[in-house]
C-alpha positions as CSV (number, residue, x, y, z in Angstrom):
1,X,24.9,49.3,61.2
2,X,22.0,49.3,58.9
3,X,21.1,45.2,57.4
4,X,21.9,46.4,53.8
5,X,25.4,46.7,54.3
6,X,26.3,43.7,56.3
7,X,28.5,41.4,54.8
8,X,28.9,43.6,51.6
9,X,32.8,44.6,52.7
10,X,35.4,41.9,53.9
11,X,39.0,42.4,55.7
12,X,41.5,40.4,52.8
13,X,44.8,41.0,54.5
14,X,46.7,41.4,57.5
15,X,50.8,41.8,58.5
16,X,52.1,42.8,61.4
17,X,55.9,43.7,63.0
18,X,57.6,40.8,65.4
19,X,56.4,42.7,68.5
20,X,59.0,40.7,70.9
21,X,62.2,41.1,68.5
22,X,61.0,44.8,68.6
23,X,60.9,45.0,72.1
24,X,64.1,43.5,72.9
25,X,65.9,45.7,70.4
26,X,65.4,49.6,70.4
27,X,66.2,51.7,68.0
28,X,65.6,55.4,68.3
29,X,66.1,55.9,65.0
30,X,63.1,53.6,64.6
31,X,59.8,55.8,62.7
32,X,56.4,55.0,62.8
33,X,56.8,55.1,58.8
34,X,58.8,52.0,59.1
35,X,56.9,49.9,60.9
36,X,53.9,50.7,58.8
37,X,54.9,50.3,56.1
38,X,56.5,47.0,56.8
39,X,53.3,45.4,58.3
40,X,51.7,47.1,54.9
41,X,54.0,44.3,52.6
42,X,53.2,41.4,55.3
43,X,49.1,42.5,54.7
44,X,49.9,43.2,50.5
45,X,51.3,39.5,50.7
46,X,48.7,37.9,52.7
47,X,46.1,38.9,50.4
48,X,47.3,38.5,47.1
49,X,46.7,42.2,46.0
50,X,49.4,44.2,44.4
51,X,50.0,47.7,45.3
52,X,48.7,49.1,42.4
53,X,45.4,47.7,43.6
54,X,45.2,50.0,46.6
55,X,43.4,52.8,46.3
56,X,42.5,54.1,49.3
57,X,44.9,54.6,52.4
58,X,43.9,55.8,56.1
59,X,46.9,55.9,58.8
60,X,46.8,55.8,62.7
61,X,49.7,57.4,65.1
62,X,51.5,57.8,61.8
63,X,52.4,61.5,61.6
64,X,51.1,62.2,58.1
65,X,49.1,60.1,55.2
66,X,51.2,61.9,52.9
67,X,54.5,60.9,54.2
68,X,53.3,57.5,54.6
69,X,51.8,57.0,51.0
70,X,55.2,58.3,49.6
71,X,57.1,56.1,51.7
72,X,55.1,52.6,50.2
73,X,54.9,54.4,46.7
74,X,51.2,55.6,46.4
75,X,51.1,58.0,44.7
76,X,47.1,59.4,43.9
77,X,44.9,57.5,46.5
78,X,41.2,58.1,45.7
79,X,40.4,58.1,49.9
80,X,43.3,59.2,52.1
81,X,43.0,60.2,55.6
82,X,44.8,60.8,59.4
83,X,42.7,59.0,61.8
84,X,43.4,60.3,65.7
85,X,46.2,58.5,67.7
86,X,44.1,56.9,69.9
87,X,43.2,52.9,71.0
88,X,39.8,53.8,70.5
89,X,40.4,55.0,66.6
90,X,41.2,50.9,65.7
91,X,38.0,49.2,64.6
92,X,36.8,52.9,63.8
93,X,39.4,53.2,60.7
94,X,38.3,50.0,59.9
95,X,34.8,51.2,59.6
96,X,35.7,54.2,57.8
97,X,37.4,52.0,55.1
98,X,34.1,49.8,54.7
99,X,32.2,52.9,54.0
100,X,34.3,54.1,51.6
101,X,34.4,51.1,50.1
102,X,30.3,50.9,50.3
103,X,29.9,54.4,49.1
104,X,32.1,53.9,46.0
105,X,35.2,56.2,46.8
106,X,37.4,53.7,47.0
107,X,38.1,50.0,45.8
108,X,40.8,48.8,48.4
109,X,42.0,50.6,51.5
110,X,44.8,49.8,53.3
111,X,44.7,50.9,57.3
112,X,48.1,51.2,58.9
113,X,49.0,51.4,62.3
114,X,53.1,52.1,63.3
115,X,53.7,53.3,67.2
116,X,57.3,53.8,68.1
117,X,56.2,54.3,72.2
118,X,59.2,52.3,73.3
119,X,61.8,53.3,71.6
120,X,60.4,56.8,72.0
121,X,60.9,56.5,75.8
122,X,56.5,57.1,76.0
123,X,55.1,56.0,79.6
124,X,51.8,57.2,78.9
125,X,51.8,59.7,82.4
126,X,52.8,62.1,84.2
127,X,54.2,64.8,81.9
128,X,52.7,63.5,78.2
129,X,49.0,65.5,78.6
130,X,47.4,64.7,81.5
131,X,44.7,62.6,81.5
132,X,42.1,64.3,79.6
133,X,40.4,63.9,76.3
134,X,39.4,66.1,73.8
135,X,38.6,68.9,75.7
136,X,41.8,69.5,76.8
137,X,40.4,69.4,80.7
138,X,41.8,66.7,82.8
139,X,42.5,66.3,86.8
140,X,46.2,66.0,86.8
141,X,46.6,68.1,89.6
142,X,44.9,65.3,91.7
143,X,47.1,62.3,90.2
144,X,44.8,61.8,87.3
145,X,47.9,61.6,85.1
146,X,46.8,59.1,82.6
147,X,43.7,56.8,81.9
148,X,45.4,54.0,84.2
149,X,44.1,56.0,86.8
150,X,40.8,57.0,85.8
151,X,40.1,53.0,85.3
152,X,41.1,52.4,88.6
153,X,38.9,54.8,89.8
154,X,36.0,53.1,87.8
155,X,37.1,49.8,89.1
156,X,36.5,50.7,92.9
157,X,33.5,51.9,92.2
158,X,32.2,48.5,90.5
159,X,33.9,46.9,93.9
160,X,32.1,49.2,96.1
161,X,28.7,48.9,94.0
162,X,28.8,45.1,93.2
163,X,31.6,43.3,95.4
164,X,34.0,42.4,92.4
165,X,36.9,40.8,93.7
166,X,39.7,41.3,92.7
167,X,41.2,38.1,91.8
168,X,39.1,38.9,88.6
169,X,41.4,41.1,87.2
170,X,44.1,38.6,87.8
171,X,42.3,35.6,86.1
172,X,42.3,38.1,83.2
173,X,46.2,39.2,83.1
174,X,46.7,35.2,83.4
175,X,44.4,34.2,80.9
176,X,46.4,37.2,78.6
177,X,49.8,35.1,79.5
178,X,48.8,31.7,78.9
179,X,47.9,32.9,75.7
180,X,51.0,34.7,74.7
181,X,52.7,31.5,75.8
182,X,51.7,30.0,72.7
183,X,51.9,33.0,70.7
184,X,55.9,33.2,69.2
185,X,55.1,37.2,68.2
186,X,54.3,37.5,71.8
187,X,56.4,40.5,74.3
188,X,55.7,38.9,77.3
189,X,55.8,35.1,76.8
190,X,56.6,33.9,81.0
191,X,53.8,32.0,82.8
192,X,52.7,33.9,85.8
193,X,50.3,33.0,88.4
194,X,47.9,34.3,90.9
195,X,50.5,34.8,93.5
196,X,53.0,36.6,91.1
197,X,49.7,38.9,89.9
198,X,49.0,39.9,93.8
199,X,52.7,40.6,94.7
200,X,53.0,42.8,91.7
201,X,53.4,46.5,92.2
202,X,50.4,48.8,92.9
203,X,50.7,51.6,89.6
204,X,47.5,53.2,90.3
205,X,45.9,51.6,93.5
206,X,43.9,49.0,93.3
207,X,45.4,48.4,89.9
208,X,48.6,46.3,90.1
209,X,51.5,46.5,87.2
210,X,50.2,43.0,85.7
211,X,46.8,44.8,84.8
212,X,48.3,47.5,82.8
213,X,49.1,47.4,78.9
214,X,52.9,47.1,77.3
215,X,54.4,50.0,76.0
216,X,55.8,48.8,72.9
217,X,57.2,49.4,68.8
218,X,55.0,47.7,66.2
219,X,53.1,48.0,63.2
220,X,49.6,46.4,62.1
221,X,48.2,46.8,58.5
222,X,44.5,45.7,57.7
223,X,43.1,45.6,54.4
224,X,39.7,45.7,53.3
225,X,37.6,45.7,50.1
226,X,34.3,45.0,49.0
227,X,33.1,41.3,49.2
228,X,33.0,40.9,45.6
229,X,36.3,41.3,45.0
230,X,37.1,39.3,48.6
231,X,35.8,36.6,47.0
232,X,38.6,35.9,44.1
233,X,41.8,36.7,46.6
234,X,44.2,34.2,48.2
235,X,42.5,33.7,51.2
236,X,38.9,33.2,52.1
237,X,37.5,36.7,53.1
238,X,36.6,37.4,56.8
239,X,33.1,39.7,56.2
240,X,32.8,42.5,58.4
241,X,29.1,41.2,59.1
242,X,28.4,44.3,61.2
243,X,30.1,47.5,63.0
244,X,28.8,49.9,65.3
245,X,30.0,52.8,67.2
246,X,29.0,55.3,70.2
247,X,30.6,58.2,71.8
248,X,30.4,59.0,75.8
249,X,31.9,62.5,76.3
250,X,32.2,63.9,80.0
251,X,35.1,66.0,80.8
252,X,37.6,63.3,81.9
253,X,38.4,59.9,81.1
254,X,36.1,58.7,84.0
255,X,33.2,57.5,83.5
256,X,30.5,56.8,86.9
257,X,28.6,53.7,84.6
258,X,32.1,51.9,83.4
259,X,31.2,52.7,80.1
260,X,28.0,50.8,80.2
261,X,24.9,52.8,78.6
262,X,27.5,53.2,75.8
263,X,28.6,49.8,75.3
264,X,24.5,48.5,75.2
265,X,24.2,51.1,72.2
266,X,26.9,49.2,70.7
267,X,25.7,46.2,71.3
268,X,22.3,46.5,70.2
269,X,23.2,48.4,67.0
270,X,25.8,45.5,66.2
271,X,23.4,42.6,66.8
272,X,20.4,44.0,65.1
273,X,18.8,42.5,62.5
274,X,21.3,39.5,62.4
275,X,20.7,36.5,62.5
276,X,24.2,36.0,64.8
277,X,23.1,37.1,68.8
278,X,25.8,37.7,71.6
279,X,25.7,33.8,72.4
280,X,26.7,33.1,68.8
281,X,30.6,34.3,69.2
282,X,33.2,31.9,69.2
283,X,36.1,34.2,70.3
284,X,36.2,37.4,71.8
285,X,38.8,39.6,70.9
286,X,38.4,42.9,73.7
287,X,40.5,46.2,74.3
288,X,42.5,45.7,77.2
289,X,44.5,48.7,77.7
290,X,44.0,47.5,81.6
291,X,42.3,44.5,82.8
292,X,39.4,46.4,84.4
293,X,37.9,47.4,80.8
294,X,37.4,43.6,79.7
295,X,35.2,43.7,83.0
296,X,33.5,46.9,82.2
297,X,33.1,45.6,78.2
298,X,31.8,42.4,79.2
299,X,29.0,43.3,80.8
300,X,28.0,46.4,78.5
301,X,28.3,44.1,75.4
302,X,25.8,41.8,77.3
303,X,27.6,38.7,77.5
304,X,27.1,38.8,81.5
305,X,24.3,40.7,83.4
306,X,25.9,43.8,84.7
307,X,27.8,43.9,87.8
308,X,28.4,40.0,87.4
309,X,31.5,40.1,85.6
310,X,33.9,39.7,88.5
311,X,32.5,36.4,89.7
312,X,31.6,35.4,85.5
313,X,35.4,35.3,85.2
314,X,37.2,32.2,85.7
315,X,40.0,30.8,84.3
316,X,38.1,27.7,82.5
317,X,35.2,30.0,81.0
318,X,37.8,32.2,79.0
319,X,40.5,29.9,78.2
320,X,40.9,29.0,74.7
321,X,38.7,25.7,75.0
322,X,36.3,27.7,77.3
323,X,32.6,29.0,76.5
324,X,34.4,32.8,75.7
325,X,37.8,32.7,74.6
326,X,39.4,35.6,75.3
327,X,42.1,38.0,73.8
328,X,43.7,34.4,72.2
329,X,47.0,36.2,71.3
330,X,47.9,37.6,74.2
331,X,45.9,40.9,74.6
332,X,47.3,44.3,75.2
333,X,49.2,43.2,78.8
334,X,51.0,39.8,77.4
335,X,51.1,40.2,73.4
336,X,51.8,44.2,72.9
337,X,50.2,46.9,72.8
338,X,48.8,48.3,69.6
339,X,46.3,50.0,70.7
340,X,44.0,47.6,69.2
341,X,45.3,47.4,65.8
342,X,47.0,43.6,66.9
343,X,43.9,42.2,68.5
344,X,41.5,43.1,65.3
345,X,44.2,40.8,63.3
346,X,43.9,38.2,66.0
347,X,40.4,38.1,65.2
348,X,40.8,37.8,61.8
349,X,43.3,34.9,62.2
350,X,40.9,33.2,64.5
351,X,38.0,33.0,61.5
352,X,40.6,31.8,59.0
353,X,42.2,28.9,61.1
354,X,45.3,30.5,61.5
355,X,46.3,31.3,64.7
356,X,48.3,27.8,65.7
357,X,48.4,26.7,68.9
358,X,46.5,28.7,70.3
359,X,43.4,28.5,67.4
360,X,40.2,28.2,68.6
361,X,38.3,24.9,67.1
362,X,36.4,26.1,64.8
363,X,36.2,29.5,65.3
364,X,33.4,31.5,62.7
365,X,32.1,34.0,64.2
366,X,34.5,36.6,66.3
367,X,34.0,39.9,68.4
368,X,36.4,43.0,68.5
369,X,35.0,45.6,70.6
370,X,36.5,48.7,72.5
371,X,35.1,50.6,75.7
372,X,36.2,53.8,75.3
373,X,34.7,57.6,74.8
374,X,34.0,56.0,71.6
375,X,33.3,52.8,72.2
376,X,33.2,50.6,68.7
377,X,32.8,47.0,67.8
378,X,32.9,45.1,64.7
379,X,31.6,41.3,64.7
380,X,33.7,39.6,61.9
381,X,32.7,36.1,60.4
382,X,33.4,33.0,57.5
């Protein structure tokens, strides 16, 4: 991101569904449209802004803008767009909003995230597109169903390259519990411990049922505007201080470096020029859509040396007191899984002093990054 724009747009408001009440009651009758546009009145309330003030309105795994603009009552947007239904697409309609905002074709834009997967009957494998990517190629015929098991192919080959046990992966889907303990939005809310992690079910071998995501109903709105304007609203504005993006295409899922030349991009475009450096964050906030990628995303963003990550991990050094908090509400395996959308508000909680229990002490200056084909980060601060 170039220097000139940092800090020049701020996120002003975010609302999100009750992921457990959703979770424990299903309704097939349940739309995407419903659940965004109910997280679109919590975000419209926690910022002050009335609807009229939105101008702008980008939706993800919504069917259609259109639909979705008549369902809250917007009628003429200025900026209106369908953004891919993809975890990756989170903190890159974000971006898309602050560069609208920067480049003057829109004031305020709302982004708005509703995914019906569980009530839908969605297990993300096996029958619902391979595991493929934009290309349309995949290797389903040889199991690779879904990107579960491309991951766990990636995470062999960081065992067989650098020794990383195991009992990583579990310090993370712990860590992802204890936090959702103290998170009452939380799906998954049980303690569970290393023995429980280990005697859980292989999915894709070597990767156990505790290291995949939730499939779950939700909504997350997030609504950004300029910093001017941030700066006479209800709450104090979380700047997006910098963004970044980079793409990895091969012709699966798969990648043989974990993501990692990617993720440095990433990370070098996000720090550059700021005066905030990788030792600087005060809570992490990383796409887990299985436990290997926080691995794969630590190391690429440079907060460990690559190929350290398994033994970097420990319960104390990510805990919420620890020197990298980690995924504070819960993450994608204990909290729910929207696909991004629910961790970027976490992080936005975290800067304001809101998050409760599980709040970070003083918490300014917070990470939300994604290792994908498009791997993205924004850095967020007070």
């Amino acid at each position: 991101m170039k220097s000139s724009l940092k800090d020049r747009t701020a996120i002003v408001g975010v609302g999100n569904t009750p992921f457990g009440a959703l979770y424990r009651n299903l309704d097939p009758e349940r739309s995407p449209y419903d659940l965004g546009a109910e997280a679109f009145v919590e975000a419209l309330a926690d910022s002050g802004l009335k609807k009229s003030d939105i101008d702008g309105v980008l939706v993800c795994r919504v069917p259609d803008y259109g639909r979705m603009c008549e369902v809250l009552g917007i009628r003429y947007p200025r900026f209106v767009n369908l953004m891919q239904a993809g975890g990756r697409m989170a903190s890159i309609t974000v971006q898309y909003a602050a560069l609208a905002i920067e480049a003057g074709m829109a004031d305020v834009v709302a982004c708005i995230y509703g995914n019906v997967g569980r009530s839908a009957g969605a297990r993300y494998g096996g029958g619902e597109g391979g595991g493929g990517n934009e290309t349309g190629m995949n290797d389903g015929a040889y199991g690779m169903t879904s990107p579960g098991a491309s991951v766990a192919h990636m995470f062999r080959r960081h065992q067989h390259l650098y020794g990383t046990p195991v009992e990583a992966l579990g310090h993370l889907a712990i860590n992802n519990r204890k936090n959702a303990a103290l998170n009452p939005n939380a799906v998954m809310q049980a303690p569970i411990t290393m023995e429980d992690y280990l005697n859980s079910r292989f999915i894709a071998e070597p990767l156990r049922l505790l290291d995949y995501c939730l499939i779950n109903d939700g909504g997350v709105c997030i609504i950004v505007t300029s910093a001017e304007r941030a700066r006479d609203l209800k709450k104090p504005p979380v700047y997006i201080h910098s963004m970044s993006m980079a793409g990895d295409f091969d012709h699966q899922y798969t990648v043989d470096d974990c993501f990692y030349d990617c993720l440095q991009m990433v990370s070098k475009d996000l720090f550059a020029g700021s005066e905030i450096g990788i030792g600087d964050i005060d809570v992490a906030e990383i796409y887990d859509n299985f436990t290997p990628t926080l691995l794969f995303s630590l190391e690429g963003l440079g907060f460990v040396p690559r190929g350290e990550s398994g033994a970097w991990v420990t319960p104390e050094r990510i805990a919420l007191d620890g020197e990298l908090p980690l995924n504070t509400s819960g993450g994608h395996t204990s909290e729910s899984y929207m696909q991004g959308w629910g961790l970027i508000a976490e992080a936005v909680r975290q800067v304001r002093g809101e998050s409760g229990d599980r709040q970070v002490a003083d918490a300014r200056n917070a990470l939300y990054a994604c290792a994908a084909p498009i791997s993205s980060a924004l850095l967020l601060r007070r």
